[in-house]
C-alpha positions in Angstrom: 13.1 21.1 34.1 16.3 21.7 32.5 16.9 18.1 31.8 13.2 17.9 30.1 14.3 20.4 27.5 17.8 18.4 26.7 15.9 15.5 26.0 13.2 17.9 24.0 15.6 19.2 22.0 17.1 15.5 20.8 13.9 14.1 20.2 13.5 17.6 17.8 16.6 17.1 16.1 15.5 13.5 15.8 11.9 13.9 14.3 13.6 17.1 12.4 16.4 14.7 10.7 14.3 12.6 9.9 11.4 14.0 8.0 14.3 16.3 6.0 15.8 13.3 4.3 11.9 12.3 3.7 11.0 15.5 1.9 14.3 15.3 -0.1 13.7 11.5 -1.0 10.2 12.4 -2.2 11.3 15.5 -4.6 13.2 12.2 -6.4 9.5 11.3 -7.7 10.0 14.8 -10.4 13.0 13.2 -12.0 12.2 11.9 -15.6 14.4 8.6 -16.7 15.2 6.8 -19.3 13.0 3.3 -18.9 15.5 0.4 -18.3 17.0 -2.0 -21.1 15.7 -5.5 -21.4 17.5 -8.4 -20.6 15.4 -10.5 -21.8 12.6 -10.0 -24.6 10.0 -12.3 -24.1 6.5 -12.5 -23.4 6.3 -14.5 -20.0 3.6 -16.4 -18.5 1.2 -15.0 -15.3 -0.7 -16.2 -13.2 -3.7 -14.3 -11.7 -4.9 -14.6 -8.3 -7.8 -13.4 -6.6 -8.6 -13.6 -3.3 -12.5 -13.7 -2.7 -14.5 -13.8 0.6 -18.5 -13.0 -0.4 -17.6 -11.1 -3.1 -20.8 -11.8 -5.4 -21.1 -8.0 -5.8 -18.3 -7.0 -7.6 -15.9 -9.8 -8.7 -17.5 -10.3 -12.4 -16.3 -7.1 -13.0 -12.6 -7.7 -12.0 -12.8 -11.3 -14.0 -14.3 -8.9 -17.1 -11.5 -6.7 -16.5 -8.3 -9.1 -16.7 -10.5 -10.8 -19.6 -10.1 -7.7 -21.5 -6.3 -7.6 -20.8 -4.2 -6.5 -23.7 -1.9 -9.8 -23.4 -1.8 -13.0 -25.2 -5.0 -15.0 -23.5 -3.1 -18.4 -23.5 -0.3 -16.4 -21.4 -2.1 -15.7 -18.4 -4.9 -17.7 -16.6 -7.3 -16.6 -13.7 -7.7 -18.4 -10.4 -10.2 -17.1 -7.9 -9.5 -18.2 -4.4 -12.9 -18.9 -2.9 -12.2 -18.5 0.6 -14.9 -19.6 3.0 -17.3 -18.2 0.6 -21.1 -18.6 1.3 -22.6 -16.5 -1.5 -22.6 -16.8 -5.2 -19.0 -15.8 -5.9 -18.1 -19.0 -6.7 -21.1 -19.7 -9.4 -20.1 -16.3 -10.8 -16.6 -16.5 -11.2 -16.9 -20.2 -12.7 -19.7 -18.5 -15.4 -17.0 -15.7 -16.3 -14.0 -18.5 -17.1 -12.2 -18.5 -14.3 -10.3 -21.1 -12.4 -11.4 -22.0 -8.9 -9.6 -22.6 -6.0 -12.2 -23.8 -3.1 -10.9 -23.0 0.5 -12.2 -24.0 3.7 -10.7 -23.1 7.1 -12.5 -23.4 10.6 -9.5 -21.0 12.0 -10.6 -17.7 12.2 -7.3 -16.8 13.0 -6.2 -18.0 9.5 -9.2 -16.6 7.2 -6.8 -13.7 6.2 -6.4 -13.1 2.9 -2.2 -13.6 3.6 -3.0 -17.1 4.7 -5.5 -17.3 1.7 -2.6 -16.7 -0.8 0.0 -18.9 1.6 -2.3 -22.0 1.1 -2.8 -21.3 -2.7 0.5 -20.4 -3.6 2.2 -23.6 -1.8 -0.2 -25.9 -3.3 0.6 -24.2 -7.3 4.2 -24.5 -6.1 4.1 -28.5 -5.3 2.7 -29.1 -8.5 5.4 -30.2 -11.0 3.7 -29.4 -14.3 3.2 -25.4 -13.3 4.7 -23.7 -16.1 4.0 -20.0 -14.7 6.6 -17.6 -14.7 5.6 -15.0 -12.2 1.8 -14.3 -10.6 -0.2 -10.9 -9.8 -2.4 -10.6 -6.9 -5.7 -8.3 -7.1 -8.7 -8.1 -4.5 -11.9 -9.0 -5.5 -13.1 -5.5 -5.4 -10.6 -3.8 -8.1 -10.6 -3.0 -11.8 -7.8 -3.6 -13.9 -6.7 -1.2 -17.0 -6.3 -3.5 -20.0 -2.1 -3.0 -20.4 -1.7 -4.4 -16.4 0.2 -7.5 -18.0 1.8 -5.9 -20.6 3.5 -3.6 -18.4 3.9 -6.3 -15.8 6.1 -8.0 -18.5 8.2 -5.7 -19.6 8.9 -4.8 -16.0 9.7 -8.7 -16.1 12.2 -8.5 -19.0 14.1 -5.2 -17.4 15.0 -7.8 -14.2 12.8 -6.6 -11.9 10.6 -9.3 -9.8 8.5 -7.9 -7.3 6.9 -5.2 -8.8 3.9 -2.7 -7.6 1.3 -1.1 -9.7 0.0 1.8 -9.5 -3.3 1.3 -7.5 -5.9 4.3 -8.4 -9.3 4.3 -6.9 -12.7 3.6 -8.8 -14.7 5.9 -6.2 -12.9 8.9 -5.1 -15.6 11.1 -4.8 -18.6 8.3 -3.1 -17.9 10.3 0.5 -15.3 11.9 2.4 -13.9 8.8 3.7 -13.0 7.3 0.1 -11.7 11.2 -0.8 -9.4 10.7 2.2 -8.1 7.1 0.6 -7.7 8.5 -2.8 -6.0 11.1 -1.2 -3.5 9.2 0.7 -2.7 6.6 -2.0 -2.6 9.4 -4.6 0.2 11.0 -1.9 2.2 7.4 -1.7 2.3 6.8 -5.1 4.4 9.5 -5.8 5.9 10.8 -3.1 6.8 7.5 -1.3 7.1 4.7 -4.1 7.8 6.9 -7.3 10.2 9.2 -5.3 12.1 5.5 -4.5 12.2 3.6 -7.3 13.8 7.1 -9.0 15.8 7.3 -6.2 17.3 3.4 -6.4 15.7 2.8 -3.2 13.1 0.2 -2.9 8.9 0.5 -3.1 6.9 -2.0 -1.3 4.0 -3.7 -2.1 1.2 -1.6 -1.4 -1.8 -4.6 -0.9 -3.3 -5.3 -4.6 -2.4 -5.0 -8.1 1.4 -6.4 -7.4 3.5 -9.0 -9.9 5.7 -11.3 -8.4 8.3 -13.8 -10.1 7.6 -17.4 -9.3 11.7 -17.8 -8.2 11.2 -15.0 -5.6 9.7 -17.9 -3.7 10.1 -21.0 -4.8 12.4 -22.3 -2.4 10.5 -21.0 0.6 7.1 -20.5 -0.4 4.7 -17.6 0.3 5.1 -17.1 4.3 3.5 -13.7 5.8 2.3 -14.4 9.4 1.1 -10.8 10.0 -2.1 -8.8 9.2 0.0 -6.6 6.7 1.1 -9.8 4.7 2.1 -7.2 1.7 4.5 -5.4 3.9 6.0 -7.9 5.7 6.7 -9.9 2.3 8.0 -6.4 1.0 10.6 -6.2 4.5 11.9 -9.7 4.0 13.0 -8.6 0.2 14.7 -5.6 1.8 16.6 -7.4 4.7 18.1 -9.6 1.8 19.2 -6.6 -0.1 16.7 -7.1 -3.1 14.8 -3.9 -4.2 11.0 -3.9 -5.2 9.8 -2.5 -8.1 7.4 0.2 -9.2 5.2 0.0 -12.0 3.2 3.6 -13.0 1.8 2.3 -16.1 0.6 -1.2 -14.4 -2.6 0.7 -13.1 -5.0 -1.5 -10.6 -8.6 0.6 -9.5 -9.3 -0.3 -5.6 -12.4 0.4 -4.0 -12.3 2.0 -0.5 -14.6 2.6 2.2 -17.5 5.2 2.3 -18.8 4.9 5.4 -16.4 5.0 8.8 -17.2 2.2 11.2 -15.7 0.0 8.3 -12.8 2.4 7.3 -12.3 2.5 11.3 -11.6 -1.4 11.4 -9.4 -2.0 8.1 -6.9 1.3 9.6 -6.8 -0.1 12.8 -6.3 -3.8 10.9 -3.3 -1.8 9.2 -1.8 -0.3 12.1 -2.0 -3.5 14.0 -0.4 -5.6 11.5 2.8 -2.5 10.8 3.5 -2.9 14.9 3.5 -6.8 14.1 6.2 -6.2 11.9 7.9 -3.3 13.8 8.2 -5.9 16.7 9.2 -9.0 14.1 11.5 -7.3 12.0 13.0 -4.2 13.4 16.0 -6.1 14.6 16.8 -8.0 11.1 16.3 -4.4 9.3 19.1 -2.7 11.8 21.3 -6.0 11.3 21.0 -5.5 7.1 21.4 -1.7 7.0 24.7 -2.4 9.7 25.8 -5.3 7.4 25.3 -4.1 4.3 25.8 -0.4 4.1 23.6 0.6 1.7 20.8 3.9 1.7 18.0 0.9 0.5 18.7 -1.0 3.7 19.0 2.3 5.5 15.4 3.6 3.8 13.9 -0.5 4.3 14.8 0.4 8.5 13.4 4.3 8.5 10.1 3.1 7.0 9.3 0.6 9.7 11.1 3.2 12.4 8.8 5.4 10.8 5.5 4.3 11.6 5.0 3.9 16.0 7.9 4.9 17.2 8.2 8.4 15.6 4.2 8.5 16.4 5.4 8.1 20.0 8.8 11.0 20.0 6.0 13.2 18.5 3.5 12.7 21.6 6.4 12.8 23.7 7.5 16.1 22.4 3.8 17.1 22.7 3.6 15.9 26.5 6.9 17.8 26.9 5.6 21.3 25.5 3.0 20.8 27.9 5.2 20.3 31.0 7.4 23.1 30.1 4.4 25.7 29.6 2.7 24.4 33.0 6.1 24.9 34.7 6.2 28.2 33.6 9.0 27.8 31.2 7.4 28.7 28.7 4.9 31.5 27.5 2.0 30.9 26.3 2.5 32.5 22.8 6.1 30.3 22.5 3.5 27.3 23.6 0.9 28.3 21.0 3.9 28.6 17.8 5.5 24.8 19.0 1.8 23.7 19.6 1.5 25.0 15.3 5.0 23.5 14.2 3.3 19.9 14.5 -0.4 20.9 13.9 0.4 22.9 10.3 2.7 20.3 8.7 0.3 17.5 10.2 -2.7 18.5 8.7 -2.6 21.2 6.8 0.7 21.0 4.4 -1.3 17.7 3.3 -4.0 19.3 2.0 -1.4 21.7 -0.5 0.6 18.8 -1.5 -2.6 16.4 -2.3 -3.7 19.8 -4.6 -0.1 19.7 -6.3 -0.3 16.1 -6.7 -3.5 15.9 -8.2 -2.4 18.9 -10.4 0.7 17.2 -11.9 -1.2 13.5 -12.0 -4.8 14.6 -13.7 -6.9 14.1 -10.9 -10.3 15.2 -10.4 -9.7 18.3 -8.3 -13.6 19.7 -8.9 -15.3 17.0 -7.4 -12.5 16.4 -4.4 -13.2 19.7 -2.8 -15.2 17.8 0.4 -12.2 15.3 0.5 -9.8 17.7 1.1 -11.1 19.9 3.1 -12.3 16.2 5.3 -8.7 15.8 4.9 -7.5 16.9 8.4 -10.1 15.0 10.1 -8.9 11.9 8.1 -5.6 11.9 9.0 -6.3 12.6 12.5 -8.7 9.9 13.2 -5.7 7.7 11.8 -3.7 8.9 14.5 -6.3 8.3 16.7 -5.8 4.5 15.4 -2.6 4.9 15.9 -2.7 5.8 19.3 -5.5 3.3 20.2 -3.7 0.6 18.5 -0.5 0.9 20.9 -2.2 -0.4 23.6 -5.3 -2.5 22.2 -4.8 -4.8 19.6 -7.7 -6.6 18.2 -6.2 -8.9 15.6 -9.5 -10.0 14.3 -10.3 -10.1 10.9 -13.0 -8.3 9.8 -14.6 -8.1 6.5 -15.0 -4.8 4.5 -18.3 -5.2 2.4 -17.7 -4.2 -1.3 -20.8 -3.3 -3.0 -19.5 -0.5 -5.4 -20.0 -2.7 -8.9 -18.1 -0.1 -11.7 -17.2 -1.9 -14.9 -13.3 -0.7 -16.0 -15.1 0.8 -19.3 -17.1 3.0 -16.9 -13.0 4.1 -15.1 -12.0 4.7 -18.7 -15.0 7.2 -19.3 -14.3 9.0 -16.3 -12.3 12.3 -15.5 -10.4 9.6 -13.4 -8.8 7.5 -15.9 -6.8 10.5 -17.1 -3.9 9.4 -15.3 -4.0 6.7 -17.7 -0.4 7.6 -20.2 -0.2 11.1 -18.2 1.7 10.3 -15.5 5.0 11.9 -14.8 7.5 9.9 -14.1 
């Protein structure tokens, strides 16, 4: 038994080491800076892509969206990639002026939205006319605010070349489920790609509303093999020592889930595709933070590390209390207070720093009240993903169906789109 608490107390000092430096990177997200000097001052060129699989629903208003962009109109074209499509999202993209991109593949392995943008983005590279200086990706279902691409660009003309908006969502308050989104991404935005690009650290690409420079991969191309294609991509920048960028003002509205079956499949979709990359590049990360030296690589290796295995320590410290109090090394009031040290900080502490988030970032606290008190139970059925996923992986896709059709003038009217120029930095 002795030996059980030696190794209990190093997974502690572990798990304790390790969410300290996390709680001191994210107080980084409250310091104000000055916004970097351009190196160059011109207005660049963009290509936009959107993904689409059946997405008659909602993808006029996304096309309506980046039509209303406040950005030069013979800068930036639209290309919707109809992918295996069987509905009408072709016939209403074409009516709204977009480009179309037909794709057809009979792999169900490869009708991913990663391999959607690989085929796309290899065919635009072989082409010697293409005149595009860097391309943003959106999914069918967002809303864009009308300065994306004029934030994008200046973003452009500071250096940086992988850059991140800030992704909002267009229906916080449908259910508990897309509270619990809102809730999460609100969280991340600040606290985990804010906090790093203050920091000198590096954001990753969090799925949509992200800007890539066309020389980023023009030599190799755009090749993701996992189900978490913006991760991955954002890893392989790391490794070679390039930091991502963050953009609060570039603001992309996502819609999310309502109902759980569906929000069930696209976490465990998530969680399947982070151990894809833990087991791909874990190695690679430890090799660049060993090589290199620097707190980027360092923070690049902790995020991966951070995911499964410190899911695992925490079970395992779990397991461990157990053992002790069953042995009788324990009492049952010491095994009650360890029991609390994971449980409060887990699911509770969230719910306080969600309320001091949306405080400081002009969310709609009044009508959130069912999301965060649905908080808790959102966070654990994602460890419940978690867990499920280290020993089941389905990696199937499945599609989420987006039926929530809100115009961006309707964001702009709405308590929502105050964090629209309010944003602290």
């Amino acid at each position: 038994m002795q030996y059980l608490y030696y190794v209990q107390q190093a997974l502690i000092w572990i798990i304790s080491i390790y969410w300290v430096y996390q709680l001191i990177i994210s107080l980084c997200s409250f310091i104000n800076f000055k916004d970097k000097p351009k190196i160059v001052d011109k207005k660049h060129k963009f290509l936009t892509i959107i993904p689409a699989h059946n997405e008659e629903g909602v993808i006029a208003s996304l096309i309506e969206s980046l039509n209303k962009q406040n950005y030069p109109k013979d800068l930036y074209d639209i290309y919707v990639i109809v992918d295996n499509c069987t509905d009408d999202t072709e016939k209403i993209a074409k009516s709204m002026g977009a480009n179309i991109f037909v794709r057809n593949e009979p792999d169900k392995e490869k009708q991913t939205k990663g391999y959607a943008l690989q085929y796309f983005l290899n065919k635009v590279l072989e082409d010697k006319q293409m005149d595009y200086d860097a391309f943003c990706v959106f999914d069918a279902d967002n809303i864009v605010d009308e300065n994306f691409l004029s934030a994008m660009n200046n973003h452009l003309c500071q250096g940086e070349d992988v850059v991140q908006g800030y992704r909002d969502i267009k229906n916080p308050t449908d259910s508990w489920i897309s509270a619990g989104y809102a809730i999460f991404y609100w969280t991340m935005n600040r606290f985990y790609h804010l906090a790093r690009y203050n920091a000198g650290l590096s954001p990753l690409i969090n799925g949509t509303g992200f800007m890539v420079n066309f020389d980023c991969i023009r030599e190799t191309g755009w090749n993701t093999n996992t189900l978490t294609e913006d991760i991955e991509f954002s890893l392989k920048r790391i490794i070679q020592g390039k930091k991502l960028g963050w953009a609060t003002d570039a603001i992309v509205f996502d819609e999310q889930p309502v109902k759980f079956k569906p929000s069930w499949s696209q976490r465990s979709r998530w969680t399947i595709g982070h151990l894809q990359c833990l087991q791909e590049y874990t190695g690679d990360l430890t090799m660049a933070a060993l090589k290199n030296k620097t707190l980027m690589n360092f923070d690049g290796l902790l995020y991966i590390v951070g995911t499964a295995p410190m899911f695992v320590i925490t079970i395992l410290l779990l397991l461990s209390n157990a053992i002790i109090y069953l042995g009788k090394e324990m009492s049952t009031v010491e095994f009650i207070l360890n029991i609390l040290r994971y449980v409060i900080p887990t699911f509770i502490v969230p719910i306080f720093t969600a309320i001091v988030i949306m405080i400081i970032d002009k969310k709609p606290i009044k009508n959130m009240w069912k999301g965060l008190i649905m908080y808790p139970v959102f966070l654990g059925s994602w460890l419940v993903i978690n867990f499920k996923c280290l020993f089941k992986r389905d990696t199937t896709w499945e599609k989420i169906d987006h039926v929530r059709d809100v115009k961006i003038s309707d964001v702009e009217d709405s308590d929502s789109s105050k964090v629209k120029g309010k944003i602290k930095k």
